[in-house]
ZATOR-246551 format. One record per residue: x, y, z of N, C-alpha, C, O in turn; residue in one letter. Coordinates in steps of 0.1 Angstrom, whole numbers, padded with zeros to 4 digits, always signed. Each point is the difference from the previous one (the first is absolute). Last residue first. Layout:
% ZATOR-246551
XYZXYZXYZXYZA...
This chain:
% ZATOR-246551
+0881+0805+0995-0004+0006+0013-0010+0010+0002-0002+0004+0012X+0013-0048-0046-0002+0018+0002-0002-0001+0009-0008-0009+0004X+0033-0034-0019-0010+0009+0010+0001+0010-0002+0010+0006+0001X+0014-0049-0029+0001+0011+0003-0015+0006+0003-0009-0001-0008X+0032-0045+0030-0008+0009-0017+0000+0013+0002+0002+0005+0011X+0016-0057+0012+0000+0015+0002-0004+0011-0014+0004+0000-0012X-0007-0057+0036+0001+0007-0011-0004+0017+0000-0012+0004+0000X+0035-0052+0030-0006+0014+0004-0001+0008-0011+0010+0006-0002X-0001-0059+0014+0001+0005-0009-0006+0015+0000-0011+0001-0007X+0034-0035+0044-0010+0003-0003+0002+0012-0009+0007+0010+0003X+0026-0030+0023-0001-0006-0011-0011+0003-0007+0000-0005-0011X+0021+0019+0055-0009-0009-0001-0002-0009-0012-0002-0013+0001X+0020+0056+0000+0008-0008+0004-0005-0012+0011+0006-0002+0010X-0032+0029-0055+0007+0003+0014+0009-0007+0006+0004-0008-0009X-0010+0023-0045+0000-0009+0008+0002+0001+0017+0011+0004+0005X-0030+0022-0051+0004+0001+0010+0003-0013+0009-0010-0005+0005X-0002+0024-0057-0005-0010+0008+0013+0003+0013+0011+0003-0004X-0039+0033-0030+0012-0003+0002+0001-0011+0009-0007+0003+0010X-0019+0032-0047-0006-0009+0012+0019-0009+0003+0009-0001-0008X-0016+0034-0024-0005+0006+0006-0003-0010+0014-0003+0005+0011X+0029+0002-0059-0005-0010+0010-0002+0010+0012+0007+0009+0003X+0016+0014-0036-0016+0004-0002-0005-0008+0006-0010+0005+0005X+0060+0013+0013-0008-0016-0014-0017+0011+0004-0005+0008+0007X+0036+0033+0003-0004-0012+0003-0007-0015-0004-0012+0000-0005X+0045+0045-0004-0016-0003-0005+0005-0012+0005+0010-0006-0003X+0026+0039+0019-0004-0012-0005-0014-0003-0003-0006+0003+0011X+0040+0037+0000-0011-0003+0002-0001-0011-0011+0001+0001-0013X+0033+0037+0044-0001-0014-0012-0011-0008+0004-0002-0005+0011X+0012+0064-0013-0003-0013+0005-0001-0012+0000-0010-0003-0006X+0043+0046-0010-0015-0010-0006+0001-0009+0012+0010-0006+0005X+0014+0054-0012+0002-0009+0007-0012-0009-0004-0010+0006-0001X+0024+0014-0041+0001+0004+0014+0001-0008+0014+0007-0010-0001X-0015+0010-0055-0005-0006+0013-0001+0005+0013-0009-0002+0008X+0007+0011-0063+0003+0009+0013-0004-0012+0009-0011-0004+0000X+0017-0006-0053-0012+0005+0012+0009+0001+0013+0009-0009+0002X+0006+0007-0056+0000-0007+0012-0008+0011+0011+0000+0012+0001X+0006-0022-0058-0006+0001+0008+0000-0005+0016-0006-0010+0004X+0030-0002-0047+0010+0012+0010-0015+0005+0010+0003+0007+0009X-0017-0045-0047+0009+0006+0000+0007+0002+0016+0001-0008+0008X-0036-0021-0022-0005+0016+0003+0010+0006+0002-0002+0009+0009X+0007-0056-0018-0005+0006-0010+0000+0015+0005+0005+0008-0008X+0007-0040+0038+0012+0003-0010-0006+0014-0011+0005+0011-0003X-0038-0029+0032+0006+0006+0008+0015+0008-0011+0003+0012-0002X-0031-0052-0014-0010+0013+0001+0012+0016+0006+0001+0010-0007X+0014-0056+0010+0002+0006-0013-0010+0015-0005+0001+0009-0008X-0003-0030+0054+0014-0005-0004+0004+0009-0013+0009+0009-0001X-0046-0023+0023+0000+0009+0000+0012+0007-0003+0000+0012-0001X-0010-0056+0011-0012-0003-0011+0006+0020-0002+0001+0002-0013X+0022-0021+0048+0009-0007-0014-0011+0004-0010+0004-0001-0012X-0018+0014+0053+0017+0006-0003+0006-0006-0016+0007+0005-0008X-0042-0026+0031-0009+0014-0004+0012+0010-0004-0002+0011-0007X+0011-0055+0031-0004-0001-0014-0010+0013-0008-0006+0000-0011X+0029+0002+0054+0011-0004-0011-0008-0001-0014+0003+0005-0011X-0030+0023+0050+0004-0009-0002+0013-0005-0015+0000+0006-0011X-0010+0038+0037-0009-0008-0010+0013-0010+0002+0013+0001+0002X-0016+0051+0021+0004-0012-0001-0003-0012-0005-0003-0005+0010X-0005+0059-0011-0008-0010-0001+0013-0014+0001+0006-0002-0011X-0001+0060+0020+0006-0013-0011-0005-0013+0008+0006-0003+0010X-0015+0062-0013-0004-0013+0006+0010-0013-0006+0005+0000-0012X-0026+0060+0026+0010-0014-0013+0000-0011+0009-0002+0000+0013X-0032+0042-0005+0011-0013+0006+0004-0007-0009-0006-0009-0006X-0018+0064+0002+0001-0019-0003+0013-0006+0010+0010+0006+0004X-0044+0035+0012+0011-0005-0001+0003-0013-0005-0001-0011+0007X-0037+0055-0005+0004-0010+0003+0012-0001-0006+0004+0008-0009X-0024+0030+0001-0001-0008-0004-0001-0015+0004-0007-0008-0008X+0013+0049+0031+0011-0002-0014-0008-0007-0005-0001+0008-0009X-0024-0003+0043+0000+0017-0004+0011-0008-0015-0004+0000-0011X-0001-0032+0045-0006-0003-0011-0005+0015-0010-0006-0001-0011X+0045-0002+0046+0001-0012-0012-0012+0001-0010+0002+0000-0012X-0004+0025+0050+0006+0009-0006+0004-0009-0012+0001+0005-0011X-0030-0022+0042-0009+0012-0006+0014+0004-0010-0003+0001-0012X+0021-0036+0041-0010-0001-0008-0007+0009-0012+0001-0001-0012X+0021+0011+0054+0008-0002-0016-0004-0006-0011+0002+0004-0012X-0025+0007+0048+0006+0018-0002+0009-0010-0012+0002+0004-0012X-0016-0034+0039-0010+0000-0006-0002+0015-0007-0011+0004-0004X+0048-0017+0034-0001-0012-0012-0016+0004-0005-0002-0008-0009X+0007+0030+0039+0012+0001-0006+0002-0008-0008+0007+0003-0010X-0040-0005+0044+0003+0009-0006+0005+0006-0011-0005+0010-0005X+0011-0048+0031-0011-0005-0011-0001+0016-0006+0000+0001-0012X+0031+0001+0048+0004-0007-0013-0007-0005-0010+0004-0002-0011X-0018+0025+0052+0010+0011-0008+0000-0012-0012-0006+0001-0011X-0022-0010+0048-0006-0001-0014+0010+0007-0007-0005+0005-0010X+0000-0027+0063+0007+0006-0014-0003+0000-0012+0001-0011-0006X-0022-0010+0043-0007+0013-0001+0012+0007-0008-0003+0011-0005X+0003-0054+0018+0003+0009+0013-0004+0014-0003+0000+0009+0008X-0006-0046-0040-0004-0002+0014-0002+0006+0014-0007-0001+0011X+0028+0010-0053-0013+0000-0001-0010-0005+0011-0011+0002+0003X+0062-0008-0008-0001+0010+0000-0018+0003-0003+0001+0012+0002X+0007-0056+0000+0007+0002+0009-0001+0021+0006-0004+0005+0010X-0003-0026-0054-0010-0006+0008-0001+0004+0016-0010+0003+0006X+0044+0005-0040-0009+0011-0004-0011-0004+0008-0007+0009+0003X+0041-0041-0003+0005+0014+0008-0008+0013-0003+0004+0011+0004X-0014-0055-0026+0001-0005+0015+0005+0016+0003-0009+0006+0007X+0007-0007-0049-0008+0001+0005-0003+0002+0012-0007+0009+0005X+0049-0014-0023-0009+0014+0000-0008+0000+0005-0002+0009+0008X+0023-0048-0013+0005+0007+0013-0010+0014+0000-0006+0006+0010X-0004-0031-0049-0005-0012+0014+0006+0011+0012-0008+0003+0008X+0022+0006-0050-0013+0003-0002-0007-0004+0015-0010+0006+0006X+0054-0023-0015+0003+0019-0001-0012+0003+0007+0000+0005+0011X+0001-0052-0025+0008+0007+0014+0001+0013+0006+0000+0004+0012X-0012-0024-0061-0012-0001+0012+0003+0007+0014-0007+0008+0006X+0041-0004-0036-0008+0012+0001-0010-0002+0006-0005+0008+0008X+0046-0032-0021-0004-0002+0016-0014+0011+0002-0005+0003+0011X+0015-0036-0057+0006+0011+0008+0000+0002+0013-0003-0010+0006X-0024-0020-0037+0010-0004+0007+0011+0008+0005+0010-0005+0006X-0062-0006-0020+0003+0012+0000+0015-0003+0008+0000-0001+0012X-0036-0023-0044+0007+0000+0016+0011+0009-0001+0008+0001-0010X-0061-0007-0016+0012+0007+0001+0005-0005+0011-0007-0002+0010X-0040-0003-0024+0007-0010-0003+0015+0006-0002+0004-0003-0012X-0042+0028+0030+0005+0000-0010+0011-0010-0009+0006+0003-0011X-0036-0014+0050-0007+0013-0006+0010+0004-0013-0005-0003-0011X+0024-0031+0043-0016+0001+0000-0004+0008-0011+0000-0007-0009X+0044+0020+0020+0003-0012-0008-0017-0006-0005-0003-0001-0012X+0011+0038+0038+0004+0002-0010+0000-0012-0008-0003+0001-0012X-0007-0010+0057-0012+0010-0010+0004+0004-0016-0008-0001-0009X+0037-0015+0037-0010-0007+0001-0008+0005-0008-0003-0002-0012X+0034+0028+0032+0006-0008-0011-0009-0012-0009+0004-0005-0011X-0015+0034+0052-0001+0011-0013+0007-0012-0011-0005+0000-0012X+0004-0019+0054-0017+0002-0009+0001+0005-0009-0006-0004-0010X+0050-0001+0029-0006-0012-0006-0018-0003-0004-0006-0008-0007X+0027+0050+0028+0009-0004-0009-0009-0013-0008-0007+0002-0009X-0004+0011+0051-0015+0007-0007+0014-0002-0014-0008-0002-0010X+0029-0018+0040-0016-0006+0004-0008+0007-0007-0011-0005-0003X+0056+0019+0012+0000-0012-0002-0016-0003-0009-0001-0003-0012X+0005+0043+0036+0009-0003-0012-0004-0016-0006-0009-0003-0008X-0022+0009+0048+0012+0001-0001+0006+0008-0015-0010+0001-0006X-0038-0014+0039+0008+0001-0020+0011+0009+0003-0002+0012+0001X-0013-0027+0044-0007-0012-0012+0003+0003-0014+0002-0008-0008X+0004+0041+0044+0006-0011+0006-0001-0014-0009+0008-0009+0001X-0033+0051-0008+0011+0008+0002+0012-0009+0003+0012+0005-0002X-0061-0020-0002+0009-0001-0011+0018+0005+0002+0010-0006-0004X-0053-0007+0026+0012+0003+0006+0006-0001-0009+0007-0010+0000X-0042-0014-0015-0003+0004+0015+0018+0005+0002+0009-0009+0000X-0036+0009-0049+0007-0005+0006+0002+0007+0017-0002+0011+0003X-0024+0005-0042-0003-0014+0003+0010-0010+0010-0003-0011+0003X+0010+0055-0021-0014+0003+0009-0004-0015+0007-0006-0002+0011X+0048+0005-0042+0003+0004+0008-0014+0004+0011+0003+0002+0012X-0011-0023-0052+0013+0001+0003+0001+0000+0013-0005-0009+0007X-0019+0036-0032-0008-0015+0001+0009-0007+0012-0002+0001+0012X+0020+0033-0039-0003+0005+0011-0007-0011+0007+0003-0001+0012X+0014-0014-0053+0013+0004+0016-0006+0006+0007+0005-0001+0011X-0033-0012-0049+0003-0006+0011+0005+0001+0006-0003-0005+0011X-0007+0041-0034-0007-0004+0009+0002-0015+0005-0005-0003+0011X+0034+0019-0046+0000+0008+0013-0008-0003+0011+0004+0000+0011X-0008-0023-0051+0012-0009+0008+0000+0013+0009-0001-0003+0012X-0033+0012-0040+0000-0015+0006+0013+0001+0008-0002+0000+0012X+0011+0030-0046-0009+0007+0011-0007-0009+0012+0000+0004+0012X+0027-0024-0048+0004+0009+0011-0004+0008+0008+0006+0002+0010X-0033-0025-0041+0006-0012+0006+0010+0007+0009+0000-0004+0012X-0016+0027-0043-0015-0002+0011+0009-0009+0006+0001+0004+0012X+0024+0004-0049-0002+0010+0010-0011+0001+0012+0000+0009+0009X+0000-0045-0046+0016+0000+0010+0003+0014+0013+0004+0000+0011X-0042-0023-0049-0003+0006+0014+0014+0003+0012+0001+0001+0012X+0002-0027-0055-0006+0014-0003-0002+0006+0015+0006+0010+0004X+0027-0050+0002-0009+0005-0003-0008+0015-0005+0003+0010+0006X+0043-0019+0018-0018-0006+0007-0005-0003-0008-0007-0007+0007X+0043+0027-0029+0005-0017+0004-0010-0007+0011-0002-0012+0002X+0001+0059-0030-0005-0008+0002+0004-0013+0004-0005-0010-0005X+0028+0047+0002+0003-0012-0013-0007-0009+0002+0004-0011-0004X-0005+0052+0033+0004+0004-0015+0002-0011-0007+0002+0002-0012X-0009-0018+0055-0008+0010-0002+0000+0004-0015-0009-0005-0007X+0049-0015+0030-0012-0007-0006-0011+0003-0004-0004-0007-0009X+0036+0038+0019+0002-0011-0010-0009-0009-0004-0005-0002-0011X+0003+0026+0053-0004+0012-0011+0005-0004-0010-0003+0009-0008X+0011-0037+0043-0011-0001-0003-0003+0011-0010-0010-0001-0008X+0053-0003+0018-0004-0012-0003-0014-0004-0002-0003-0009-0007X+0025+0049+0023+0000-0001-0010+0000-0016-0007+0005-0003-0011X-0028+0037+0045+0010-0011+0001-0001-0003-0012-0011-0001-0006X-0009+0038+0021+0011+0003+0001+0008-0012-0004+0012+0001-0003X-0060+0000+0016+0003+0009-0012+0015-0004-0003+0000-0007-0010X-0015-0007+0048-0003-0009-0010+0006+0007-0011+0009-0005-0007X-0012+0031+0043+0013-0009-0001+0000-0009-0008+0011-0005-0003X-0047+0035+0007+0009+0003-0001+0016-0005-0001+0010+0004-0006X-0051-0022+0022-0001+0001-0014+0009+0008-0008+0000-0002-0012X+0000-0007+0060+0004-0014-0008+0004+0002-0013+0009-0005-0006X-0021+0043+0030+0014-0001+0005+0003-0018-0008+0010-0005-0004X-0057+0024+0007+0008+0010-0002+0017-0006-0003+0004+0002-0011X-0029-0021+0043-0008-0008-0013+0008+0009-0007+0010-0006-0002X-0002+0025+0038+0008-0017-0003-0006+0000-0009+0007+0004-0010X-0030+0028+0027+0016+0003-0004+0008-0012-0004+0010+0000-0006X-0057-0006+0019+0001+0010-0016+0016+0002+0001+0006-0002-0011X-0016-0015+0049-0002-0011-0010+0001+0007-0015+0006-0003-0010X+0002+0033+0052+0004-0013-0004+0000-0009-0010+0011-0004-0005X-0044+0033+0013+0011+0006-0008+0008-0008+0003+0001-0008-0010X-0036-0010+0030-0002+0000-0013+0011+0009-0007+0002-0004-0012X+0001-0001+0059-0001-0012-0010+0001+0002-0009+0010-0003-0006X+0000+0050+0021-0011-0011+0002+0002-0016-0003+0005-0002-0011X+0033+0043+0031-0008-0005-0011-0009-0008+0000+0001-0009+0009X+0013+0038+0034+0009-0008-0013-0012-0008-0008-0011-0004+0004X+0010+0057+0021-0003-0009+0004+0004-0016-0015+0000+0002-0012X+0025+0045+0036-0006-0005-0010-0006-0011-0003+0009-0008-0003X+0003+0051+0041+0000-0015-0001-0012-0006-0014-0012+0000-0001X+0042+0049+0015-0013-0010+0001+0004-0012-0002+0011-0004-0003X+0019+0040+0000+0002-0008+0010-0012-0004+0004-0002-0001+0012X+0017+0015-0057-0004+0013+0012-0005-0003+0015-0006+0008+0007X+0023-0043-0041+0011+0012+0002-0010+0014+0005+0005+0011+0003X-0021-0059+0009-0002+0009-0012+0016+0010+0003+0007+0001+0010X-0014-0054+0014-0001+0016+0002+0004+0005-0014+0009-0005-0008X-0032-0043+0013+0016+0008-0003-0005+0013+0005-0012+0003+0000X-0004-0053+0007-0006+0007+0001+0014+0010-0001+0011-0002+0006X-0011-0052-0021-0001+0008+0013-0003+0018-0005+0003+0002-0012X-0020-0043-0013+0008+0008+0003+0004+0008+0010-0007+0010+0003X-0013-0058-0007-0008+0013-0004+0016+0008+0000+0010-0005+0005X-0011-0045-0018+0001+0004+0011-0006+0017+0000-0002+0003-0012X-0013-0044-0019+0007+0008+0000+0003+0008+0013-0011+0004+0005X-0019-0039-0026+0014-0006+0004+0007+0013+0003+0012-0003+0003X-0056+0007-0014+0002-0008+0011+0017-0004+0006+0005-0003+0011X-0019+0026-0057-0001+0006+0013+0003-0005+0016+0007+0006+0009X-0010-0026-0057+0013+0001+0006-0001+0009+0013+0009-0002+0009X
């Protein structure tokens, strides 16, 4: 990502030296920093994760998805102009769906996607207060313990009617939701036929990135 990055311009010290601005490489350590820290936080992937919906390897698989957003963004020419909200939204959503067979139908990809893009932007210029700071809260979340996320799983009708009598059964037991993200498990079909507007048959699969 170095290459893409404008340098920082050059700050006067408060004893009126001149502070020279960050390296590429702190740069890149501060973002990279700033993904995995915003990964942490989303509670649609810190779901899937806890309920294995990747796979046993579900947490390697988020640590994976940080380094492709950095990937991401090193690989791309002028990103600052080329991943938008929009545009790193529908990778993070992608992937979710790829990798954990989850769709994620809240606006939180949205949430996850603006932060990023504006923690990219501040990292670029050599601001590091906010990865800072999010990474002070971090330390202080995992000092407690960490933090559960309640959750409420959306399931299909016919998984509603099989669970139905199970559910009646466990009495006055009710779980905490809070604000829940709505998250759909994705079909297990994996391959999907595409028609172009040509008429030609385009068959799409699911790709690790």
């Amino acid at each position: 990502m170095a290459s893409s990055l404008r340098s920082p311009s050059f700050q006067t010290a408060p004893g009126g030296g001149v502070t020279l601005p960050p390296s590429p490489e702190k740069i890149q350590q501060k973002f990279d920093l700033s993904i995995a820290l915003t990964l942490s936080t989303w509670p649609a992937l810190t779901l899937s994760v806890q309920n294995s919906w990747g796979g046993p390897d579900s947490a390697e698989k988020r640590d994976w998805f940080a380094g492709a957003i950095s990937d991401l963004y090193s690989s791309t020419p002028n990103p600052e102009t080329v991943i938008d909200v929009e545009y790193l939204e529908e990778f993070l959503l992608q992937v979710m769906n790829d990798e954990f067979e989850v769709n994620v139908e809240d606006d939180s990809g949205a949430e996850v996607a603006a932060k990023i893009v504006g923690l990219w932007k501040m990292c670029a210029q050599g601001d590091f207060g906010m990865v800072d700071e999010m990474y002070e809260k971090w330390r202080e979340r995992q000092a407690k313990g960490g933090e559960r996320v309640n959750f409420q799983q959306v399931q299909d009708a016919d998984e509603d009617d099989e669970e139905s009598d199970s559910d009646e059964a466990d009495g006055d037991e009710d779980v905490e939701m809070g604000e829940a993200p709505e998250l759909i498990k994705a079909p297990k079909e994996k391959v999907v036929p595409k028609v172009d507007e040509e008429g030609f048959t385009e068959v799409v699969g699911k790709k690790r990135r």
